[in-house]
Each structure stands twice: as C-alpha cells, then as structure tokens.
SEDRENTI-706650 format. One record per residue: residue in three letters; z, y, x of N, C-alpha, C, O in turn. Coordinates in steps of 0.02 Angstrom, whole numbers, plus 32768, in hexadecimal, padded with zeros to 4 digits. Each point is the difference from the previous one (the first is absolute). Layout:
alaZYXZYXZYXZYX;...
END
This chain:
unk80007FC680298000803A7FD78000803F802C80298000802E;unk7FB2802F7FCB7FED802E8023804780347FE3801080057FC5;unk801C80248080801C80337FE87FE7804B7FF17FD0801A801C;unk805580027FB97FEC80417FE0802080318032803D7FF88004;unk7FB480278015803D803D80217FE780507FDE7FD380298004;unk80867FC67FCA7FF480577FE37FDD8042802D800A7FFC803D;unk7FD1803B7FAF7FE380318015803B80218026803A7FEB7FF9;unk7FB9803D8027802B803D80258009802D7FC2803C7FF97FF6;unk7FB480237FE97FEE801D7FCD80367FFD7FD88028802F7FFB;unk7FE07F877FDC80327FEA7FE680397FF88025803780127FEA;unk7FBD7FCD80608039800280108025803B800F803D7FF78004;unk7FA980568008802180438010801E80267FC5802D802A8001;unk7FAF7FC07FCB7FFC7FF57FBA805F800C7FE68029802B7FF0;unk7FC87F688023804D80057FDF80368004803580397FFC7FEB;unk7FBD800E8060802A801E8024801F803D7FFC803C80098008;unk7F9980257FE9802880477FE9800E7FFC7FBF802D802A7FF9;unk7FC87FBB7FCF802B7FFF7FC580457FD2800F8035800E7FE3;unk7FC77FC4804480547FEA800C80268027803480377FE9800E;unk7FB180558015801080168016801A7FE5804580358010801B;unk7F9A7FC47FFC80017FDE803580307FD4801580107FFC803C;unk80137FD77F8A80307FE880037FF97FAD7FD37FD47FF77FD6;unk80557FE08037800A7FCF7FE1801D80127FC1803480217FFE;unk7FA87FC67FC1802880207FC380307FBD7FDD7FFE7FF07FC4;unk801F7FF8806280337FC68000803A802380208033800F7FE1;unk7FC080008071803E7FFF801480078030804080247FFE8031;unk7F9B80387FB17FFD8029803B7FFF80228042800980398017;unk7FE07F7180067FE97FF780497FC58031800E7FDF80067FCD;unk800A801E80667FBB802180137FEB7FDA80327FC780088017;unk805B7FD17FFD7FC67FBE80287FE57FBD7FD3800D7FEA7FC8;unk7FC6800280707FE17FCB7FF37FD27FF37FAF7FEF7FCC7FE6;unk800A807080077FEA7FF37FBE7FC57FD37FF47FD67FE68023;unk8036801A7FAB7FB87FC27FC27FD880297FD4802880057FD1;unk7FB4801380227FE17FF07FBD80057FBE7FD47FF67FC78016;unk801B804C7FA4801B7FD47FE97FD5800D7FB47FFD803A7FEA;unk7FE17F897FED7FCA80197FC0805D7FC07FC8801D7FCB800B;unk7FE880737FBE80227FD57FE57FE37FDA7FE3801F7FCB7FFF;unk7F9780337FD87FF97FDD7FC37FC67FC8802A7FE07FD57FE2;unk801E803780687FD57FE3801D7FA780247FF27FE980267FD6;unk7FFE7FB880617FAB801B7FFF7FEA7FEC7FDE7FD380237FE9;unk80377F967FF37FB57FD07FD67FE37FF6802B80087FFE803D;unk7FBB7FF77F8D7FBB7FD280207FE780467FF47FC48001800F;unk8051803C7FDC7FD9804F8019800E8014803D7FD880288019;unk80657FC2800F8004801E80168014805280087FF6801A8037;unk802C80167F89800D80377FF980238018803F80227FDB8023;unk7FD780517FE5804280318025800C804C7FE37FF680378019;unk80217FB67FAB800B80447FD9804A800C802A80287FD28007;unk7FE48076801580427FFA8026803F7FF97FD4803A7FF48010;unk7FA580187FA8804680067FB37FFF7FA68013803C7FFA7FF2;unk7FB57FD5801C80157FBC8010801B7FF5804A7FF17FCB801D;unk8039806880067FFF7FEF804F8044803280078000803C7FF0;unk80347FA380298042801E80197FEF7FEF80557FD07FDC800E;unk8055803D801F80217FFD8042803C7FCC8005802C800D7FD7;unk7FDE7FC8804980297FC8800E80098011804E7FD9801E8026;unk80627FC67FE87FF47FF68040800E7FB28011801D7FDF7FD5;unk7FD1800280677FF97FD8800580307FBE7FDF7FF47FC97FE7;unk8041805B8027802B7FD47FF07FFB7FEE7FAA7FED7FCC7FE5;unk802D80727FFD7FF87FF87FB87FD87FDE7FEF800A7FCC7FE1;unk7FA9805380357FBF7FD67FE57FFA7FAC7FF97FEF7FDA7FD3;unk8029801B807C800B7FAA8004803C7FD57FDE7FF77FC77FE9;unk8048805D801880377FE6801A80277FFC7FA980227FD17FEE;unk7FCC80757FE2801480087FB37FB07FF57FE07FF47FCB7FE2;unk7FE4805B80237FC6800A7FCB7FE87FB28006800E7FDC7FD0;unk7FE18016804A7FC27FBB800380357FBD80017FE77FC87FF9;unk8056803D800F80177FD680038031800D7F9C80357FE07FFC;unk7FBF80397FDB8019800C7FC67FE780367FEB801E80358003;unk7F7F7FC07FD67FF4802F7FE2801C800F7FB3801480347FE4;unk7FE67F8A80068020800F7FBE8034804480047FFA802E7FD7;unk80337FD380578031803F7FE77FF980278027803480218000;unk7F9A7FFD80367FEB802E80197FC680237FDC8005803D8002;unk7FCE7FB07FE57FCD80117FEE8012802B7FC57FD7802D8007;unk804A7FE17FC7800A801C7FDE8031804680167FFF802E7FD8;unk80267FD980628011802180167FD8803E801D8007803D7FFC;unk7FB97F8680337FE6803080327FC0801D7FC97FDF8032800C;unk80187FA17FB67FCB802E7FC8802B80587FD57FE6802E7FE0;unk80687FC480378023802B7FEE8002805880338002803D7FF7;unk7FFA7F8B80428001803780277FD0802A801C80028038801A;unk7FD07F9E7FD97FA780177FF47FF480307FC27FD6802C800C;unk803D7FD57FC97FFB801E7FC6801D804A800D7FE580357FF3;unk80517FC080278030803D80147FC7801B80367FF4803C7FFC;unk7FF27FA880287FF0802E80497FCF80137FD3800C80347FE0;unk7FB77FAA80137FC180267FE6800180157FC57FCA7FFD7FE2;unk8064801780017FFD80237FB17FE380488024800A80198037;unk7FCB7FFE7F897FE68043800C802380417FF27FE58035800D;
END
C-alpha cells in the first residue's frame, strides 16, 4: 500500500491553529499530525479533520484507545476551527 504524506500546506495549516502544541498535553516537541476521522480511500486533508499530537500521545493514548479519544480530539477540533 502506497503511503499518503499530508501537504505542507495542511500541515502549517493545523500547526498554527494548535498553536504549535500538542492539544492533549501540551508538549511543543516531537509533534504528529494527527487526521481524527482518518483519510479514507479519499484520502482528504481537510485541516477541520487534523489536530497536533505529539509523539507520545499520538502512539502511546490516541491509537492505542480511539474509541475514547476520538470524540475528544473531534471536540477539540471543533473548538479550534469554529469561525
């Protein structure tokens, strides 16, 4: 399976709306891009689907228990990009 690698675009995108930070636990290293609802088979990168993780979070809470992250980080997404 061929990988996708998000744009710069998107990724500068949702870096300055999290304000360059992990929106878990507010590390400024090692960050992730992180798609909550996932890419599909489109492939999207709308940045309203993409928080900042940092490494740890991303691996260690999100992917290892989306069920109760995912509704969080669709929470906190909502909050950053409301108009």
């Amino acid at each position: 399976m061929k990988r996708y690698k998000t744009s710069e675009e998107t990724y500068q995108k949702v870096m300055e709306a999290c304000m360059g930070m992990c929106v878990l636990c507010g590390k400024t290293v090692g960050l992730e891009l992180h798609h909550i609802r996932g890419r599909g088979r489109f492939l999207t990168d709308d940045p309203t689907n993409c928080v900042m993780l940092c490494n740890d979070c991303h691996e260690n809470k999100v992917h290892g228990n989306l069920k109760k992250y995912r509704p969080i980080l669709l929470k906190i997404a909502s909050d950053i990009y409301k108009d």
